[in-house]
C-alpha positions as CSV (number, residue, x, y, z in Angstrom):
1,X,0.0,0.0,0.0
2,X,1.1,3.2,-0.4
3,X,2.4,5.8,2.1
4,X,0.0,8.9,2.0
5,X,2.6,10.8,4.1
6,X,5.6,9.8,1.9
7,X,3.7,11.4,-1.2
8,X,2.9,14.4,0.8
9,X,6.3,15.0,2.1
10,X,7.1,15.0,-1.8
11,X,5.3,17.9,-2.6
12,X,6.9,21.6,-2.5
13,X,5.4,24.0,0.8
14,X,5.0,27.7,0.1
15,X,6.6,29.7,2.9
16,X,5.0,32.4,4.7
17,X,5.4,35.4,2.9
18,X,5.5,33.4,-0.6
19,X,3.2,35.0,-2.9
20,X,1.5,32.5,-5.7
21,X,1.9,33.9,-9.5
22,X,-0.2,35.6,-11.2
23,X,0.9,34.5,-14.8
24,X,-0.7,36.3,-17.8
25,X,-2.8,34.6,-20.1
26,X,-2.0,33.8,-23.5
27,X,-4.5,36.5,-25.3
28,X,-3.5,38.9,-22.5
29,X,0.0,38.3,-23.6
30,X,-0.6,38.9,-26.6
31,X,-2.7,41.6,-26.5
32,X,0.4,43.5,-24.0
33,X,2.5,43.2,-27.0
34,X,0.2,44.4,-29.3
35,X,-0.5,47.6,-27.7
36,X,3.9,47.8,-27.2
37,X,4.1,47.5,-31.2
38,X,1.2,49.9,-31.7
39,X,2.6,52.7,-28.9
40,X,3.9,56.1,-30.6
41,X,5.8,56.4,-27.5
42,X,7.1,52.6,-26.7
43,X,7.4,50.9,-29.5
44,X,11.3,50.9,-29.2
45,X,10.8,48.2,-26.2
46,X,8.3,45.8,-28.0
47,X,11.2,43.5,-29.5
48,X,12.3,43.4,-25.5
49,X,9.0,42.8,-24.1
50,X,8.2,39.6,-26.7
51,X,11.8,38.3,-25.8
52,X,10.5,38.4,-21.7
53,X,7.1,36.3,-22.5
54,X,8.9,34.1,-25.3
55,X,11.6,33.0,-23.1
56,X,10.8,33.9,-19.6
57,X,14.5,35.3,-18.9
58,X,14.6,37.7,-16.1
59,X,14.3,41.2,-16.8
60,X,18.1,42.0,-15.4
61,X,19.5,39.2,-17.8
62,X,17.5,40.3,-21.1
63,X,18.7,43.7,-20.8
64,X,22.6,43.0,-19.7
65,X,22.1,40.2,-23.1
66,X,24.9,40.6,-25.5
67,X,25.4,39.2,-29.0
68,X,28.1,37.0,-28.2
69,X,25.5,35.1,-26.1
70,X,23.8,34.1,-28.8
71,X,24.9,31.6,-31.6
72,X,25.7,32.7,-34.8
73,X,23.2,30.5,-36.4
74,X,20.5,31.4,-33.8
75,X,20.2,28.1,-32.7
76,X,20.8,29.1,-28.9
77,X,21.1,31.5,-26.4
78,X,23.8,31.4,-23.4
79,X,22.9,33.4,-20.6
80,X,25.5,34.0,-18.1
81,X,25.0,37.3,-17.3
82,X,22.7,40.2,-15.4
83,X,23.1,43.5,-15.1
84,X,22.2,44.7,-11.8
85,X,22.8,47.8,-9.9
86,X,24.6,49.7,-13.0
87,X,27.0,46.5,-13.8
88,X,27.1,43.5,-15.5
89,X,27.3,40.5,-12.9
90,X,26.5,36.4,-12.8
91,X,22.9,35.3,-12.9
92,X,20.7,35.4,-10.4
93,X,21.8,31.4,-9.6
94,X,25.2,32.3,-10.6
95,X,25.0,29.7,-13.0
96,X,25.1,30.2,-16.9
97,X,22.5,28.0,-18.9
98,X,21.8,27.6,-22.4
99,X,18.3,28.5,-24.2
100,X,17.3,26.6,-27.1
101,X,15.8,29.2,-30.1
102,X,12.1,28.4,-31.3
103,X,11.1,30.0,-34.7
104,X,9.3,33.0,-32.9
105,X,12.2,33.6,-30.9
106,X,14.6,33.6,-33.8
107,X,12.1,35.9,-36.1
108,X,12.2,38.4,-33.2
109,X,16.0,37.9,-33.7
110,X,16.5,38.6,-36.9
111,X,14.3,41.4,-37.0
112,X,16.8,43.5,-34.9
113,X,20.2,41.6,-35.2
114,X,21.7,44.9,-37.1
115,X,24.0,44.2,-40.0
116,X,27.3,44.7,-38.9
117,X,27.2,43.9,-34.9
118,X,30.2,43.2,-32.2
119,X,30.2,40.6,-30.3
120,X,29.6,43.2,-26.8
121,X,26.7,45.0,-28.6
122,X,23.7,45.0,-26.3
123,X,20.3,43.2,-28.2
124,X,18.6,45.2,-26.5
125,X,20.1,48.8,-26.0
126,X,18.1,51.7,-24.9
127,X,17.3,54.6,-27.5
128,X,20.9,56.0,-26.1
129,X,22.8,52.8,-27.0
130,X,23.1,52.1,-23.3
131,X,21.7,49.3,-21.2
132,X,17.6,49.6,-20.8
133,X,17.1,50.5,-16.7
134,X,14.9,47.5,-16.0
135,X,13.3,49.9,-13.3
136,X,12.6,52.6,-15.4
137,X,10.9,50.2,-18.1
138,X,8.7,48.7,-15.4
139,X,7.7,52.2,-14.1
140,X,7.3,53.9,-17.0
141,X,6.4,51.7,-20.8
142,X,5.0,48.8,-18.8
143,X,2.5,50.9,-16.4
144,X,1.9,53.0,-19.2
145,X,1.0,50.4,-21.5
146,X,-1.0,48.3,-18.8
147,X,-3.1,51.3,-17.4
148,X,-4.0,51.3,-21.7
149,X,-5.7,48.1,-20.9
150,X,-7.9,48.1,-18.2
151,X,-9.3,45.2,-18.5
152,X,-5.9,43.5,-18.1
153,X,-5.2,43.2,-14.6
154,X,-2.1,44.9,-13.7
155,X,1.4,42.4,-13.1
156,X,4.7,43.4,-12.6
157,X,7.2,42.9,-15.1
158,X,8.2,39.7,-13.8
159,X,5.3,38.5,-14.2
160,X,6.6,37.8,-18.3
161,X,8.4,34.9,-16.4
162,X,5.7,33.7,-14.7
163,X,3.5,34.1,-18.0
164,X,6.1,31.5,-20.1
165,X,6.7,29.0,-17.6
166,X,2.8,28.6,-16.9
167,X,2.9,28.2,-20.8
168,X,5.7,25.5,-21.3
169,X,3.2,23.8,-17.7
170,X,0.5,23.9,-19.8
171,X,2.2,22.5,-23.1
172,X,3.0,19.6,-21.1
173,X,6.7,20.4,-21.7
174,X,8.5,18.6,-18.4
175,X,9.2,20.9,-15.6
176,X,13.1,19.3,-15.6
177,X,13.5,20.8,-19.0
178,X,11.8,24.2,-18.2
179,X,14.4,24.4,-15.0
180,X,17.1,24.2,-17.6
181,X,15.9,26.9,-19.9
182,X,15.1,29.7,-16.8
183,X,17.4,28.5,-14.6
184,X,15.5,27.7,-11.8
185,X,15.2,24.0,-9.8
186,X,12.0,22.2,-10.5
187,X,10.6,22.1,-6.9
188,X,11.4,25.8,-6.9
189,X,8.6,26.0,-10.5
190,X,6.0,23.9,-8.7
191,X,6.5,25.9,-5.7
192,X,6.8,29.4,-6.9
193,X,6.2,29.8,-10.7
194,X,3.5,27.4,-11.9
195,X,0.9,29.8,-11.1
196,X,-2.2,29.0,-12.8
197,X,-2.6,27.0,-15.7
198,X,-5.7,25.4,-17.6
199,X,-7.9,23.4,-16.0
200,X,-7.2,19.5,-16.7
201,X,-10.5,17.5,-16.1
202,X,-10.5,14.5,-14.4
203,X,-10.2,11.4,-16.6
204,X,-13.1,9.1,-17.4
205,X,-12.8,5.3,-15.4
């Protein structure tokens, strides 16, 4: 027979203080970056805000991304590197990890890879050709663009994260695999990051 307490003792707690994710739906996703593309005034960031919900990298490592982290033949992406506080520094794990490309990944890619580029240009630069404040992004585009939809609920920034891990949950893709890609363990996904995905019914005897 089996233990009911062993199974239990198998499944992540949330600590006090944990707060469950509020993922965005798909259509809300989509509609986020719609209204980015369509923005006289933000535009710039839409390429940046579809690489946050397409890959679920943290804010601080999409900005500090440079082209040498990404393979020539955009087949991958390395990420080994934030930048926090005004400098570039390790991942939030302090552990690099590699990203496979999907096709609307490397579209996005291709659409703003420039022509000639170095290997320590920024993907993402700000209109200045410096690094995009992840702050000032969050507290300025991304409120501005939310409050635009009010029938979107308003999420932090992070919340991009959340958003593409709840999709790879709900694409069945194994939550060992989605660890690798964003660089998180899997008991810290169930636990923190699963948030809420689709409804499964329960199966007919």
């Amino acid at each position: 027979m089996l233990n009911s307490n062993s199974f239990l003792s198998t499944i992540p707690k949330l600590r006090k203080g944990d707060k469950t994710p509020s993922p965005f739906t798909r259509q809300e996703r989509d509609e986020i970056c719609g209204a980015f593309e369509e923005s006289p005034h933000y535009n710039y960031y839409a390429p940046l805000i579809r690489f946050l919900f397409f890959t679920g990298a943290r804010p601080s490592e999409a900005v500090g991304l440079q082209w040498k982290c990404i393979d020539r033949s955009l087949n991958f992406i390395t990420f080994s590197q934030a930048w926090v506080a005004g400098e570039f520094k390790d991942t939030k794990t302090h552990k690099s990890r590699r990203f496979p490309i999907n096709n609307a990944v490397k579209t996005l890619l291709l659409e703003i890879r420039p022509r000639s580029v170095k290997p320590n240009d920024l993907v993402f630069p700000s209109k200045t050709g410096l690094v995009v404040d992840p702050h000032n992004l969050s507290n300025r585009a991304w409120k501005k663009i939310l409050s635009s939809l009010g029938h979107i609920q308003y999420r932090k920034l992070y919340c991009t994260r959340h958003t593409f891990i709840s999709v790879c949950l709900e694409e069945g893709v194994p939550v060992n695999i989605i660890s690798g890609w964003v660089g998180n363990c899997p008991s810290t996904i169930w636990k923190s990051y699963a948030g809420v995905v689709s409804p499964v019914p329960v199966p007919e005897p």
